[in-house]
N, C-alpha and C positions, 0 to 999 in steps of 0.2 A: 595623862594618867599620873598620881602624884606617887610619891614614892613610898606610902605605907601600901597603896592596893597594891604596886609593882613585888612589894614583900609580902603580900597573900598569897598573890597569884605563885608567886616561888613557893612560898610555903604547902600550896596546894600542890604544886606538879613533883616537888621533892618525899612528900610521903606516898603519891600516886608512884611514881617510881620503885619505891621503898618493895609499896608493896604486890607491885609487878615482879620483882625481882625473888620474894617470897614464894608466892604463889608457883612459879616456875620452879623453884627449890624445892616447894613441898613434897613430891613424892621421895625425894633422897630423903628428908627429914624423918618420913613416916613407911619408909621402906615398901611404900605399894607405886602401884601406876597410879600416873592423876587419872585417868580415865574410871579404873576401878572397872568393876562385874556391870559397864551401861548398856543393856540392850533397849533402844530406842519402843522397838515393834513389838517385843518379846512379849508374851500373855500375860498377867500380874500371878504374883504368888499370894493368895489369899489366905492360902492356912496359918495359924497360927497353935501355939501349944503354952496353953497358958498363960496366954496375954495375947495384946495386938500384935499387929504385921509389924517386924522387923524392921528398923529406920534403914532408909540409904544411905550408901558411902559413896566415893569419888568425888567427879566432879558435877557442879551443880549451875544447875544457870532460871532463872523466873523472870518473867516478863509480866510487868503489870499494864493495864490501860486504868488512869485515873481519871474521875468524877470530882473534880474537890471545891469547896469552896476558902475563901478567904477574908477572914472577918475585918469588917469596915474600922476603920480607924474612928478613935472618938469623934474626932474632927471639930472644935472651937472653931476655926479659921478666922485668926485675926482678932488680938484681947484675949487680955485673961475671963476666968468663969462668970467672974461677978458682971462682965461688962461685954458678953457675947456681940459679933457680930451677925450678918446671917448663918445659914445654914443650908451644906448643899445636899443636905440630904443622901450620902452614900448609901449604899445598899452592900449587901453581900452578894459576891456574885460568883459563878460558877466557870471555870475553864478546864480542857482537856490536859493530859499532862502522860506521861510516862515514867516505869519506875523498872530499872536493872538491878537484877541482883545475882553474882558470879562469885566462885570459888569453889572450895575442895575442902571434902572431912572426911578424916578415917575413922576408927571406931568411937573415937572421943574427942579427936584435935581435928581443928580445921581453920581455914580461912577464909574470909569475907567481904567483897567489897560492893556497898550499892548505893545507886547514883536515882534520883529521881529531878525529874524537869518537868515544873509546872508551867504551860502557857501563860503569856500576858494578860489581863484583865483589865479593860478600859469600861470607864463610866465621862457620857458626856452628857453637861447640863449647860442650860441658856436660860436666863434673868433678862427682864423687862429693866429692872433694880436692884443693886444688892450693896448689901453695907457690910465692911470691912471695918474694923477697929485696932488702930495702931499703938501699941506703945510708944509713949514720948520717954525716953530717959535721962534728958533734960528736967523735964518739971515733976518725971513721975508719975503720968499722967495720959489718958488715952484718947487718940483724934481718933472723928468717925470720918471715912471717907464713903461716899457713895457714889456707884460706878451704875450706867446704864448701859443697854445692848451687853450686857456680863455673859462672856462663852468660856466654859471653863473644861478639861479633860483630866481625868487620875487614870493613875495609871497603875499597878503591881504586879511584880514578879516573885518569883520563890525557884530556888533548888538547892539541892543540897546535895555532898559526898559523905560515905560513912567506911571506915577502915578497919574490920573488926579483928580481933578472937576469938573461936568457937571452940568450947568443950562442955563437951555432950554426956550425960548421964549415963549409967547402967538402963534398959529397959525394969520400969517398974512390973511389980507381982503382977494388976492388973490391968497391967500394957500404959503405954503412954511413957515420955522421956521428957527430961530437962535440958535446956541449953544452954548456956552463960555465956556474955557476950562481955567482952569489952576491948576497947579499940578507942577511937578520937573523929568526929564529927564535925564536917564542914558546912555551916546552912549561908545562904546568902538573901535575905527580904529587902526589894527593894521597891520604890513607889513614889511618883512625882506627880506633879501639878500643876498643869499649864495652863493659865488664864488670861485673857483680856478685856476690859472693856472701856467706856467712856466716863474720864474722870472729871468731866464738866471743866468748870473754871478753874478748878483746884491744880488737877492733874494733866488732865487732857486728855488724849487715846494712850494707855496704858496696856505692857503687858510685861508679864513676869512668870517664869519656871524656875521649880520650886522642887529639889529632889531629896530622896533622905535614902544610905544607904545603910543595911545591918549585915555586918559580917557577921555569922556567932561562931567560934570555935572553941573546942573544949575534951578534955574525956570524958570517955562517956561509957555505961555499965548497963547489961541489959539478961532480962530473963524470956528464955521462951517456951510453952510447953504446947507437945502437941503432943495426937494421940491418933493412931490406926489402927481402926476396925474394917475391915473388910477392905469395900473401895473408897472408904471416907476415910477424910482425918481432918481431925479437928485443930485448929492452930491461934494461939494465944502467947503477943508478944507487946510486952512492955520494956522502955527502954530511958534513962536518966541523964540529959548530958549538963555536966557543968561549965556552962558557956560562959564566955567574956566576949562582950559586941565592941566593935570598933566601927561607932559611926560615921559616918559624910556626909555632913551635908550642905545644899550650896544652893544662893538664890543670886537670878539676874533677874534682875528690875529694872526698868526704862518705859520715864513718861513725857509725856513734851512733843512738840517744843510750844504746845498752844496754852498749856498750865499756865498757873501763877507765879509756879517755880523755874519755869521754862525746861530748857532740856534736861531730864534729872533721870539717873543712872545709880543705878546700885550692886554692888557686887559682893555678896560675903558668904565665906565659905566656916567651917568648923568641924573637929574632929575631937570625939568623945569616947570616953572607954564606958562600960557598965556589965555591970552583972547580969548575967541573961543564961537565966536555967531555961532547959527545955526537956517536954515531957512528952513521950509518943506511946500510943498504944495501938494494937493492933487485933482484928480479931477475923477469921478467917476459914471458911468450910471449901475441903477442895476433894476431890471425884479422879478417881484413881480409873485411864483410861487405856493405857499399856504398863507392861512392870517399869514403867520409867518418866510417862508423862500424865501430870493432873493436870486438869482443870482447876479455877481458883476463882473463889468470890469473897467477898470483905469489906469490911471499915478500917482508916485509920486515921485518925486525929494527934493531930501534934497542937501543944501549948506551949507557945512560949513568951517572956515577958523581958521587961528592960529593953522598948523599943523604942526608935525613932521614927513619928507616920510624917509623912509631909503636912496633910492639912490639917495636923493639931499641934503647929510650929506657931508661935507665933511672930510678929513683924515689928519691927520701930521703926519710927518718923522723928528722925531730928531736923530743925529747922537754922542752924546755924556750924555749918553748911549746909542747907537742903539733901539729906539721903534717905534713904530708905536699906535700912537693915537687917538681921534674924536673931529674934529670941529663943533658945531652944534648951531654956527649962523644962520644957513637956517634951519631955524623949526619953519618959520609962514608961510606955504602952505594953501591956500584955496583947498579945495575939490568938486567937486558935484556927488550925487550920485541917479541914478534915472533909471526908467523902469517902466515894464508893471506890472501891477496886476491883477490875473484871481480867485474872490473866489466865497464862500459862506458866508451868516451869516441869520443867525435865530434871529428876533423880532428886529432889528435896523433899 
């Protein structure tokens, strides 16, 4: 583990802390129980006078089941544009995931912390033949190498933390409330590449993994409005964070020893900063089934850009010493990532 992630992962568990230690604080702050007026079973109170059903207080908890996809990286693989090698053909692909979201509002103030975890997404492909194209930085200039029996895996992951503040509007004339959000957001995208095949005379039996990792962290400012009529409400949330990516990424190479080059090894690793805004929105009808639990169904799509994919890195071949190394000019990829959500949540 090198010592910038060892200073994430602190960074992540010292505002997680922060705002454990908050949240237990809240009701002193705001002079009520965290719990508030929660009757789980309780009937719903429907009436309203002059607008919608009155927003909850206390404390809050939502449980989502995600639907999402995750959009394909450009993927070059190997040479710049003008001089493409094959192409593996990625697709968008779909995984399960989960999404928490916990805390506590009083009539206007509140706190927020949610965590969502997408599952892994693997695509695998196998070539008869496939042609790679390497940068020479030597001459300037691109080798093609061609690899047969080619078995190749990608792989992507995603999650993220988000640490908010909540204050909540007056109820408007004709029902319906605002929420303002701002706090500091932890996203993690990361996705690797593991291929081998037969590099003939040149190379030999080859094989190399290929990872690229995106930290994004940043503040971040968010609007929500939602609205109760009877047992529906309507829920509509946009959110803006200003990220800074701290990428990693690393490839091992090793081909031989039947090549031309004989046993040939390649190790290089890199670490980059970039600008990487991110853009979420959310849109949401949920069914009011006690005065305390809904039902929830929804979209949310998140965009984000200034990325690093594994297969649109490209590779060099120098020849005096024999190595094989990483270009990673192409590592401001935008993202989007989005689907269905089917939950619960109790007193939100």
């Amino acid at each position: 583990m090198t010592l910038k992630r060892q200073t994430q992962w602190t960074a992540v568990g010292t505002v997680l802390l922060a705002v454990s230690v908050a949240l237990l604080g809240a009701p002193a702050v705001y002079g009520q129980g965290l719990i508030g007026d929660l009757q789980l079973f309780a009937p719903p109170r429907l009436d309203a006078f002059g607008g919608g059903r009155q927003a909850s207080q206390g404390f809050f908890f939502c449980y989502d089941q995600l639907y999402w996809w995750i959009e394909a990286p450009e993927e070059q693989f190997g040479g710049p544009p003008q001089e493409p090698g094959d192409s593996l053909g990625l697709n968008w692909e779909t995984s399960w995931g989960e999404r928490f979201e916990f805390g506590w509002i009083g009539q206007h103030d509140g706190l927020m912390v949610s965590v969502f975890n997408l599952q892994p997404q693997s695509q695998y492909f196998t070539f008869g033949t496939f042609e790679i194209n390497m940068i020479n930085p030597e001459e300037d200039t691109t080798a093609l190498f061609i690899f047969t029996d080619f078995q190749s895996r990608y792989r992507v992951k995603t999650w993220d933390i988000e640490l908010s503040y909540l204050r909540r509007s007056h109820q408007f004339r004709r029902g319906g409330y605002l929420e303002f959000l701002a706090g500091v957001r932890y996203l993690e995208l990361d996705d690797s590449l593991q291929c081998q095949g037969d590099g003939g005379a040149v190379l030999g039996e080859t094989q190399w993994h290929l990872s690229a990792q995106n930290h994004l962290i940043g503040p971040q400012l968010g609007l929500r409005y939602f609205k109760l009529a009877g047992r529906w409400m309507l829920n509509a949330e946009g959110r803006f964070t200003a990220g800074f990516n701290f990428q990693n990424t690393h490839l091992d190479f090793q081909a031989g020893p039947e090549g031309a080059y004989g046993y040939l090894t390649g190790h290089s690793s890199a670490h980059q900063n970039e600008w990487s805004p991110l853009v979420e929105l959310r849109l949401e009808l949920r069914y009011l089934i006690t005065k305390a639990i809904n039902l929830r169904v929804g979209w949310t799509g998140i965009w984000m850009d200034g990325l690093a994919r594994a297969p649109s890195l490209n590779y060099t071949f120098q020849t005096t010493p024999p190595v094989v190394g990483l270009d990673v000019t192409n590592n401001r990829e935008d993202a989007l990532v989005h689907g269905l959500t089917f939950g619960v949540d109790i007193n939100r």
